[in-house]
VEXDOTI-924111 format. One record per residue (C-alpha): residue number from 1; residue in three letters; z, x negated, y negated. Coordinates in nm, 4 decimals, decimal comma, always signed. Last residue first. Layout:
<rs>
  resi  resn        pz        px        py
   NUM   ALA         Z         X         Y
...
</rs>
This chain:
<rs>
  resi  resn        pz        px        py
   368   UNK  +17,0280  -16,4289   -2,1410
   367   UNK  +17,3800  -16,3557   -2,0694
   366   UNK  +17,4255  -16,4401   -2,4607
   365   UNK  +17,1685  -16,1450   -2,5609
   364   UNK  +17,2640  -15,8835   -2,4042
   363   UNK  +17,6398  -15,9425   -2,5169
   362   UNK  +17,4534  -15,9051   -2,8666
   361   UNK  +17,2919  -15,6129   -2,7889
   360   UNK  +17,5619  -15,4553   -2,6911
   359   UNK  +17,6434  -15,3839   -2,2803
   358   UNK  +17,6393  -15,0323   -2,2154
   357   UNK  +17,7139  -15,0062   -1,8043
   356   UNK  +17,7310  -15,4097   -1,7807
   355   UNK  +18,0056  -15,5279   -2,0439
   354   UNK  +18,1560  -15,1902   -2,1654
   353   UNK  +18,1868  -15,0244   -1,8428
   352   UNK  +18,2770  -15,2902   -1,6433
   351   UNK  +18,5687  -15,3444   -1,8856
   350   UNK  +18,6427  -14,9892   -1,9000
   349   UNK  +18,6146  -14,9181   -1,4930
   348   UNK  +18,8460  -15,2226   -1,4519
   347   UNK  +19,0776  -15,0244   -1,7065
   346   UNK  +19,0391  -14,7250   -1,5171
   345   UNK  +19,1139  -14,9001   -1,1620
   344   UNK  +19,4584  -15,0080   -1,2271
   343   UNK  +19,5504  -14,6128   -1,3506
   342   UNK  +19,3268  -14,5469   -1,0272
   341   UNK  +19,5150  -14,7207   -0,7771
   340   UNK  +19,8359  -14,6556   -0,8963
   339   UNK  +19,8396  -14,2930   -0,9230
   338   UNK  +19,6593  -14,2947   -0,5979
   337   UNK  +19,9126  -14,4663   -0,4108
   336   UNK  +20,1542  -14,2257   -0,5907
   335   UNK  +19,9899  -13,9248   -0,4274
   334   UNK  +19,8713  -14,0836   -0,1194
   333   UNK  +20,2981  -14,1338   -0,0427
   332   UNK  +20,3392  -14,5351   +0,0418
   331   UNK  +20,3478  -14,6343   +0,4014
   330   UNK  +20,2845  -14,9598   +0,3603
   329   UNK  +19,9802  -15,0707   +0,5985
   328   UNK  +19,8589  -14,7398   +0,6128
   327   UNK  +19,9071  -14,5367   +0,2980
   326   UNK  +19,8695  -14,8863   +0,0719
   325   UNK  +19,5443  -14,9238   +0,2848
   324   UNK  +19,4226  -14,5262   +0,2304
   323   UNK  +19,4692  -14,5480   -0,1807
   322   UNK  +19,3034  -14,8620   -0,1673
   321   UNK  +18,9651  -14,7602   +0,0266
   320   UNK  +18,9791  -14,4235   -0,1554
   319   UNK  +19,0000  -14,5834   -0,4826
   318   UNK  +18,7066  -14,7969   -0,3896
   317   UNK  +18,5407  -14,5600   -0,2815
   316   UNK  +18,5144  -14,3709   -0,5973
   315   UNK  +18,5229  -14,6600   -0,8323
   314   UNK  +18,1341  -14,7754   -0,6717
   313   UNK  +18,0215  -14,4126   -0,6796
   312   UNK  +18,0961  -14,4178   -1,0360
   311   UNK  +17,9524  -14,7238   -1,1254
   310   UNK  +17,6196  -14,7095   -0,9293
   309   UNK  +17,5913  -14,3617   -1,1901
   308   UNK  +17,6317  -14,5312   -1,5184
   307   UNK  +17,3967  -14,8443   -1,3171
   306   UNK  +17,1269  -14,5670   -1,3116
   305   UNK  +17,2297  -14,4390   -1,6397
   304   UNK  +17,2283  -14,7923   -1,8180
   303   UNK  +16,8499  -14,8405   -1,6957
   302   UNK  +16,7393  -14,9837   -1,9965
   301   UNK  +17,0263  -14,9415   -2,3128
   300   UNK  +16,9103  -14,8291   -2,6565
   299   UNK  +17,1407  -14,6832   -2,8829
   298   UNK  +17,4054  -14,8495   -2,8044
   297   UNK  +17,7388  -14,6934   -2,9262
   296   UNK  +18,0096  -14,8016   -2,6968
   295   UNK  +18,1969  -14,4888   -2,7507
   294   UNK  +17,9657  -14,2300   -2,9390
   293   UNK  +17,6443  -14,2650   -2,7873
   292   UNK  +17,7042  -14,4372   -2,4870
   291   UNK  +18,0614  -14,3239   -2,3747
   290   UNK  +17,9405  -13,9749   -2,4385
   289   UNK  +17,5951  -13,9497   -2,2798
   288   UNK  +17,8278  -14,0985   -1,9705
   287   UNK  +18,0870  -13,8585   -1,9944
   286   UNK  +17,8725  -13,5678   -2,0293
   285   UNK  +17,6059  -13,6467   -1,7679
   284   UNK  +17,9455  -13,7459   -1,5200
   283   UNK  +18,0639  -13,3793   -1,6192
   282   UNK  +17,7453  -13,1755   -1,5001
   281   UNK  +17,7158  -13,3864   -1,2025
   280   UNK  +18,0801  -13,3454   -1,1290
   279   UNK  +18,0466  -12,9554   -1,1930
   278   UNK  +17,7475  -12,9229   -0,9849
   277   UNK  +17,8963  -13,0354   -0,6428
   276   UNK  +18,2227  -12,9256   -0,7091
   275   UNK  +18,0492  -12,5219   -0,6902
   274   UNK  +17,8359  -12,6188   -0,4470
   273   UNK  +18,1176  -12,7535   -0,1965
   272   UNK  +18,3579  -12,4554   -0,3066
   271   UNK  +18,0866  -12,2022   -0,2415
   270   UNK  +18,0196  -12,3082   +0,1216
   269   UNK  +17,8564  -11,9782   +0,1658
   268   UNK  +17,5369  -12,1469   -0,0216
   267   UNK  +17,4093  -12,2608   +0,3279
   266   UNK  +17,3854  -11,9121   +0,4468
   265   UNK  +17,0580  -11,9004   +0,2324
   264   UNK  +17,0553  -11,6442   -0,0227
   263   UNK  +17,2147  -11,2976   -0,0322
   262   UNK  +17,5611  -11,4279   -0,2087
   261   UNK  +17,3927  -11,7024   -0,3964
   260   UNK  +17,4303  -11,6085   -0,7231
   259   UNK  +17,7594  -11,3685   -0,7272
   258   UNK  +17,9608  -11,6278   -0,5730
   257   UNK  +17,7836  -11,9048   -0,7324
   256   UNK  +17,8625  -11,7529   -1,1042
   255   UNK  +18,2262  -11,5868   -1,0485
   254   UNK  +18,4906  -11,7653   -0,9241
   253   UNK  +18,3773  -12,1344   -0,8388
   252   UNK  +18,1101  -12,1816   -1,0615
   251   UNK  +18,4202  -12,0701   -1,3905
   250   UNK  +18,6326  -12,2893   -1,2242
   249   UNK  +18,4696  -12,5826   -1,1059
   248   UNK  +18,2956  -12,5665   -1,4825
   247   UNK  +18,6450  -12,5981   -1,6271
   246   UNK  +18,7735  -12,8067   -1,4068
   245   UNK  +18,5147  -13,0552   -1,4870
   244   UNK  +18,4970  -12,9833   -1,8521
   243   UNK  +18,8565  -13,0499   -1,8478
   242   UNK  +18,7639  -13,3989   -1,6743
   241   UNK  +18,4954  -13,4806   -1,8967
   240   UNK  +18,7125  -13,4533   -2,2218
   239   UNK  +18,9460  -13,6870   -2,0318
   238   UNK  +18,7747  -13,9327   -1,9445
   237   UNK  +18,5768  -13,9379   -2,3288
   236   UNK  +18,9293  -13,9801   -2,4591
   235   UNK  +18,9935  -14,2654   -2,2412
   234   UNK  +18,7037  -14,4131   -2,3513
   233   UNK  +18,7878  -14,3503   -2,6957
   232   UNK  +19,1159  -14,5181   -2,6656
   231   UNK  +18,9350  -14,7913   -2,5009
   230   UNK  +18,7370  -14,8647   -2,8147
   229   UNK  +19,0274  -14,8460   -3,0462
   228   UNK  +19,2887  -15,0381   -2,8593
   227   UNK  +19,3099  -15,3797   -2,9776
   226   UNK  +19,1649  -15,3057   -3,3587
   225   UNK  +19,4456  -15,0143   -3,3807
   224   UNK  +19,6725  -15,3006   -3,2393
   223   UNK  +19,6157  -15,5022   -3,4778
   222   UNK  +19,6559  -15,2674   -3,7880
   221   UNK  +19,9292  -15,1093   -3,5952
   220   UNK  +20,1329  -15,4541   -3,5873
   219   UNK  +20,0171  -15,4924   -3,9804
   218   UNK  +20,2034  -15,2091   -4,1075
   217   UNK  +20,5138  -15,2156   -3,8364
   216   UNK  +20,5714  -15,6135   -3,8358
   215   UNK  +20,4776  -15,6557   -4,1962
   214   UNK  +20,3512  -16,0191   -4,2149
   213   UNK  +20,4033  -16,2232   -4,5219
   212   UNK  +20,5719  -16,5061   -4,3544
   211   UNK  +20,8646  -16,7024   -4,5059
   210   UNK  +21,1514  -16,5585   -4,2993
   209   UNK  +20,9924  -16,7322   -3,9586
   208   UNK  +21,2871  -16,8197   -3,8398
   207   UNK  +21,3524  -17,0919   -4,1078
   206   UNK  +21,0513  -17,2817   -4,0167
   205   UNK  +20,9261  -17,1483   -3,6828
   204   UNK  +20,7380  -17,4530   -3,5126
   203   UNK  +20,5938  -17,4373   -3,1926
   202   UNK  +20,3606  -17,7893   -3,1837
   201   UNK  +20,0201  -17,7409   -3,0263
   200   UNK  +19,8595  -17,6787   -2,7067
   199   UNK  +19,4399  -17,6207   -2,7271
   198   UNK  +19,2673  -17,3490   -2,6119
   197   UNK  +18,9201  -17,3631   -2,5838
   196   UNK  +18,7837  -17,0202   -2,5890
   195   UNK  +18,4589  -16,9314   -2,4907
   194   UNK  +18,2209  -16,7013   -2,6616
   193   UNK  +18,0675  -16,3958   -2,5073
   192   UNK  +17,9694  -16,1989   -2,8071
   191   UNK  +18,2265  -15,9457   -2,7162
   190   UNK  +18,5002  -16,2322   -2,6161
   189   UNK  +18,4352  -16,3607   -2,9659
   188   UNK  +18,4403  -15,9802   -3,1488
   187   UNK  +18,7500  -15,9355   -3,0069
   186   UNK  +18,9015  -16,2773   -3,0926
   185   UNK  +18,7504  -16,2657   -3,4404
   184   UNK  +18,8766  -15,9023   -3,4627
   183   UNK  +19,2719  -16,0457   -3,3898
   182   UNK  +19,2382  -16,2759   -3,6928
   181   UNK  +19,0797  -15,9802   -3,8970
   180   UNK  +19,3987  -15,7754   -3,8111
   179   UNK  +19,5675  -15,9835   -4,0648
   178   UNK  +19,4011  -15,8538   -4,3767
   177   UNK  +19,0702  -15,8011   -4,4607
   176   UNK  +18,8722  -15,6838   -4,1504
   175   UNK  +18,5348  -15,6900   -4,0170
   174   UNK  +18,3521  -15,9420   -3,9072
   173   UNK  +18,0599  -16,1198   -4,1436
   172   UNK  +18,2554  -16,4862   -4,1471
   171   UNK  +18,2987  -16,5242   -3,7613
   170   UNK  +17,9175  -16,4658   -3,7460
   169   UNK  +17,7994  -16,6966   -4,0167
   168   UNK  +18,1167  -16,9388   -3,8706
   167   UNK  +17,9730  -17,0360   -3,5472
   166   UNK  +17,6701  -17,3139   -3,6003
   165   UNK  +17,9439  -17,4436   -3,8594
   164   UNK  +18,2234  -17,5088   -3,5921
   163   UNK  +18,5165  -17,2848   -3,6484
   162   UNK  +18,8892  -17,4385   -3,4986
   161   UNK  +19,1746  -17,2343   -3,4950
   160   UNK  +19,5620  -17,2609   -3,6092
   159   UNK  +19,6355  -16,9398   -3,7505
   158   UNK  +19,7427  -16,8412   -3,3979
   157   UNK  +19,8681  -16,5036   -3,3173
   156   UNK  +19,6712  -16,4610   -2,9896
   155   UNK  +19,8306  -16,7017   -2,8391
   154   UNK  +19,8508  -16,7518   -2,4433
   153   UNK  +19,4747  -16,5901   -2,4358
   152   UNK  +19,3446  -16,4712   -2,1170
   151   UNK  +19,0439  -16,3637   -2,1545
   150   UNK  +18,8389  -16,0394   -2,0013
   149   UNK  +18,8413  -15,8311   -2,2789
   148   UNK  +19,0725  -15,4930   -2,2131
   147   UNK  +19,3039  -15,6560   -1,9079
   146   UNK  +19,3017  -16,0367   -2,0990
   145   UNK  +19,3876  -15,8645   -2,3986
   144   UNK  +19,6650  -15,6248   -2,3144
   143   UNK  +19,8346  -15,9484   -2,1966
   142   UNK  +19,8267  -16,1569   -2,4594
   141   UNK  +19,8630  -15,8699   -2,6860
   140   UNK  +20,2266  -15,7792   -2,4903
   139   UNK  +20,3098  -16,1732   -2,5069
   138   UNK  +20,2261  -16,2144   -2,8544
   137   UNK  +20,4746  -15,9157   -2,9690
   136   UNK  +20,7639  -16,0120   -2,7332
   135   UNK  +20,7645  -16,3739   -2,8209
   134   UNK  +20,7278  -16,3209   -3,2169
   133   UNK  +20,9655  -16,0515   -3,2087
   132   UNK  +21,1933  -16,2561   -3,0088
   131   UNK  +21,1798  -16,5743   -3,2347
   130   UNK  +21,0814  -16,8930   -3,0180
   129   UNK  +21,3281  -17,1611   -3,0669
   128   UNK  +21,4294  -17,0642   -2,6534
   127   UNK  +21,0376  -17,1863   -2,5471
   126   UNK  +20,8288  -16,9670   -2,3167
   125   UNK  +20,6102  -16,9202   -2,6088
   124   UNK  +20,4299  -17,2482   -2,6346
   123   UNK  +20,1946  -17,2788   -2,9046
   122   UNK  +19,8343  -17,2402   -2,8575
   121   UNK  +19,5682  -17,3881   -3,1134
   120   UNK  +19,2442  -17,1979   -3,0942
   119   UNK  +18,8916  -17,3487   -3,0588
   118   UNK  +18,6318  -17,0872   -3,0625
   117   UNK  +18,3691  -17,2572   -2,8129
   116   UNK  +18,0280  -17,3270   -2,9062
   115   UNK  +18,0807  -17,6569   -3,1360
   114   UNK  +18,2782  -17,8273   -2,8032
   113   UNK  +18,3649  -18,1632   -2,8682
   112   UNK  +18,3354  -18,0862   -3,2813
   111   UNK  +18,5853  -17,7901   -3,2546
   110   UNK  +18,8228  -18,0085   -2,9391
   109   UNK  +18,8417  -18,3320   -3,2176
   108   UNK  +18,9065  -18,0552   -3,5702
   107   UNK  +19,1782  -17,8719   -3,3230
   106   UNK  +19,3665  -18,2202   -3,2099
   105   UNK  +19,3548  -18,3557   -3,5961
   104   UNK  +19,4565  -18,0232   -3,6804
   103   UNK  +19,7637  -18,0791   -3,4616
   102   UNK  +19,8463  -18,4360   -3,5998
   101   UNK  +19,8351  -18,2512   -3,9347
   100   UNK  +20,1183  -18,0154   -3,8602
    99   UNK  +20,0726  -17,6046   -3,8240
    98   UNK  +20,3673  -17,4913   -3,9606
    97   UNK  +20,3600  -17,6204   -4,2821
    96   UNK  +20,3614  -17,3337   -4,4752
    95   UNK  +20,0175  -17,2948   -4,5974
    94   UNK  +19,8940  -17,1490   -4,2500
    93   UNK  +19,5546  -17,3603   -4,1149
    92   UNK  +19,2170  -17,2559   -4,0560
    91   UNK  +19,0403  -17,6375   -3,9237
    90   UNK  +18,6336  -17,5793   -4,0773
    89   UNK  +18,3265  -17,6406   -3,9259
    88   UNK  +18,1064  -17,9647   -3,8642
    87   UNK  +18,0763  -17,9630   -4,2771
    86   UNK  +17,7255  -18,1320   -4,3905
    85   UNK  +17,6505  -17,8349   -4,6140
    84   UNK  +17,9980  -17,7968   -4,7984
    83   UNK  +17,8945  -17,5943   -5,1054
    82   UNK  +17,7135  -17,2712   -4,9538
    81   UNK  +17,8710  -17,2794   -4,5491
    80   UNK  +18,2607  -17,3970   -4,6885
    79   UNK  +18,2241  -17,1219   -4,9904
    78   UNK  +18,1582  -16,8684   -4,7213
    77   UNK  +18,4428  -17,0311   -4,5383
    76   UNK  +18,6973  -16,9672   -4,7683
    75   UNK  +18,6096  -16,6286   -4,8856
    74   UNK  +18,6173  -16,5181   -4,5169
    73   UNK  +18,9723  -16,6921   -4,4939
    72   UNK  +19,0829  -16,5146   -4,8063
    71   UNK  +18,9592  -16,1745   -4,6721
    70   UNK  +19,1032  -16,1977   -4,3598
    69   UNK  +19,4347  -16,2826   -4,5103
    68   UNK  +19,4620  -16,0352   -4,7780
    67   UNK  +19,3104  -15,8919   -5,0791
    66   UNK  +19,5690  -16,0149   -5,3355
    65   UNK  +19,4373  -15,9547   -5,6598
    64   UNK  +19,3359  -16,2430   -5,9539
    63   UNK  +19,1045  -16,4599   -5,7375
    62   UNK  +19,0719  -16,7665   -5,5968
    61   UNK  +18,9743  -17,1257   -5,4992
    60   UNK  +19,1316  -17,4642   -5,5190
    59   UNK  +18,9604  -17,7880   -5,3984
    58   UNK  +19,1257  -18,0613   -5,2522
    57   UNK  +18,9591  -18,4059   -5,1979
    56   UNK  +19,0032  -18,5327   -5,5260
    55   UNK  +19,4088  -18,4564   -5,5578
    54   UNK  +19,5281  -18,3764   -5,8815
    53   UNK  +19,3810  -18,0140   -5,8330
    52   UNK  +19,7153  -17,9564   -5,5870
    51   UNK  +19,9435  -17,9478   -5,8525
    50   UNK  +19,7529  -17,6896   -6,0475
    49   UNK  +19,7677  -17,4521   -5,7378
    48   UNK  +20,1760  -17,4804   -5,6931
    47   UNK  +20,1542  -17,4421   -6,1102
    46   UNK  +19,9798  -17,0629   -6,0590
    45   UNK  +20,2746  -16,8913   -5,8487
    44   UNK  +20,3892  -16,7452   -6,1331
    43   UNK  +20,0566  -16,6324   -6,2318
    42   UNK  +19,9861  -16,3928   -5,9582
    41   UNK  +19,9227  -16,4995   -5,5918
    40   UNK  +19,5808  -16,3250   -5,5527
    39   UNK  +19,4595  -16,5220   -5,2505
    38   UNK  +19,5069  -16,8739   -5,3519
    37   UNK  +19,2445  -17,0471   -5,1428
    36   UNK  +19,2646  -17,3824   -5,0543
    35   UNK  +18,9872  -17,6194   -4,9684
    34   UNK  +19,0854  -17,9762   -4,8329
    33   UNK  +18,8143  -18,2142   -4,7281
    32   UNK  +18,9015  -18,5668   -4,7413
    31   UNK  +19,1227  -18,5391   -4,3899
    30   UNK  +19,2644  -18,8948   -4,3022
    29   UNK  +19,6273  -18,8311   -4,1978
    28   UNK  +19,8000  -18,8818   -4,5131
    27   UNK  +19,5264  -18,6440   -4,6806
    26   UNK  +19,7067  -18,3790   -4,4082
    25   UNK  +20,0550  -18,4976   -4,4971
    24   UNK  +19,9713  -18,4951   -4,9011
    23   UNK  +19,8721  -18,0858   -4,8420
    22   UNK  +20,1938  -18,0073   -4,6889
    21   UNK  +20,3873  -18,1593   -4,9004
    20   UNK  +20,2568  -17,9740   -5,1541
    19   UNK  +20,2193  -17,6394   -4,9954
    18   UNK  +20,5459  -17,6867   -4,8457
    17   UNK  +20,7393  -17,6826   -5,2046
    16   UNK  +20,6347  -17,2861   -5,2327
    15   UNK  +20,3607  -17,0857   -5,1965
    14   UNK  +20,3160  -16,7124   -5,3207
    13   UNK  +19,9987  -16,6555   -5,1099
    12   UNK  +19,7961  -16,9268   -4,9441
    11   UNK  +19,4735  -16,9015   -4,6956
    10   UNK  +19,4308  -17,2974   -4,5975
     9   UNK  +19,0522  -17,4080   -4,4798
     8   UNK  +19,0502  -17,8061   -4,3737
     7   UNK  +18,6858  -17,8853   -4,3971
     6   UNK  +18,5385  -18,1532   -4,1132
     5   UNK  +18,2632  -18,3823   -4,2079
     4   UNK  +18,4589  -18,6736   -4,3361
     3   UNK  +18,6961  -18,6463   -4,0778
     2   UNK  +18,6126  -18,9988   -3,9410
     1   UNK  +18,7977  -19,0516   -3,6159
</rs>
């Protein structure tokens, strides 16, 4: 196939030897279009970038401070979308050799196949040569991300991905500098509704991994800040609405319909009744002025309280329905039953939430 239009992107900082070789393999292989971009590797690194300006077809960018990652790979394909304006996309590959040519050459044929999908290279993690950090950690964001976004994802940590040119403006303009931004791309992806097309690749760990410039506590909560921030405010808007809850029950319950409806109607006798009544209304308002406004944050969304309140009723029989089953048919205590049932139904309630309660406007606009 002729790569002519395809622009191999490669972040680098503080290379060594495998930057070289690296580089040769992938003109080897038939790629003409090579950009690199040195992010802020200081001057000693500065003769692993001169080497590589021998070579026609590989272009050297950079800057003086390390920014990060995210920022590099930004950089990169900004400079892709101005200079390169026949480019399908671009391959984003690691400098250290990990990702091998024959692999981009996979990536670069499944971007141009499918220019609407994010293409991302997927190494195999049920393998023994797998480091256990690296297993552990991409296994718990695997799954975390399929229950918060919808996708199931067998490597989120891929550097390996594939971004056709109609996708890159967007990919380019999301947030983050460092390595989180490779886990906001997948966020913001599933967000936008954009497929993945996941494509198997070589697991290589040169050296177990010693090389890489990640800082498993610094840049794990970076990533899993990004992973968890929206749901963490969800949950925090749950639980705001359930002390106001109790709090109204209590306060309706005690003094205020007592002393309010104690000559009226004999209806109003049933004071626990009125008093729930009015403090789940008042509490559902709350929580759902709460998760649109400062949780999901659209500012406009057409009938979101009447599908707000669908929701609700929707959750609350269906965690009676379960609770009741797994009380009948296995004889599990209601109390734990329900435990279960709603722990697994407040992250359905989150993702239903989020993608048909407050839908953004850009998730509006790819179901259209």
């Amino acid at each position: 196939m002729d790569w002519d239009h395809t622009v191999i992107l490669i972040p680098s900082l503080h290379p060594d030897d495998k930057l070289h070789t690296y580089v040769k393999d992938l003109l080897a292989h038939g790629f003409s279009r090579i950009v690199v971009v040195d992010d802020g590797s200081g001057p000693s690194y500065s003769h692993f970038f001169e080497e590589l300006k021998q070579y026609p077809a590989c272009e050297v960018l950079g800057y003086e401070v390390n920014q990060g990652k995210g920022y590099a790979l930004k950089h990169g394909m900004r400079h892709v979308m101005n200079h390169y304006k026949d480019a399908a996309g671009v391959i984003t590959a690691d400098s250290d050799g990990q990702h091998t040519a024959h692999d981009c050459i996979k990536i670069g044929e499944a971007m141009i196949k499918h220019p609407d999908k994010l293409v991302l290279g997927s190494r195999d993690f049920s393998l023994g040569s797998i480091p256990p950090k690296s297993r552990f950690g991409n296994r718990t964001t695997s799954f975390f991300f399929k229950i918060l976004y919808g996708s199931w994802l067998p490597d989120t940590q891929t550097g390996l991905r594939g971004i056709s040119r109609e996708l890159m403006p967007r990919i380019a303009d999301i947030p983050g500098n460092r390595f989180e931004y490779e886990m906001n791309m997948l966020i913001h992806a599933a967000g936008w509704h954009i497929d993945f097309e996941i494509v198997p690749i070589d697991t290589i760990y040169l050296d177990d991994n010693v090389g890489t410039h990640f800082r498993p506590l610094h840049d794990s909560w970076r990533i899993y800040k990004l992973l968890f921030a929206n749901f963490f405010k969800f949950a925090s808007a749950s639980a705001l609405s359930t002390l106001l809850d109790h709090a109204l029950f209590n306060m309706l319950d005690r003094w205020l319909v007592p002393s309010f409806f104690r000559y009226v109607n004999p209806f109003f006798a049933q004071v626990t009744l009125v008093s729930t009544v009015i403090a789940r209304v008042c509490s559902s308002l709350f929580n759902y002025r709460v998760n649109k406004d400062f949780v999901f944050k659209v500012n406009k969304s057409r009938k979101s309280l009447l599908r707000y309140v669908v929701l609700v009723v929707l959750v609350m029989l269906a965690s009676a329905f379960f609770v009741e089953s797994l009380n009948v048919s296995l004889g599990m205590d209601k109390g734990i039953a329900k435990v279960i049932v709603d722990t697994v139904l407040f992250f359905i309630n989150y993702r239903i939430t989020k993608t048909w309660v407050f839908p953004s406007p850009d998730e509006r606009s790819n179901k259209k």
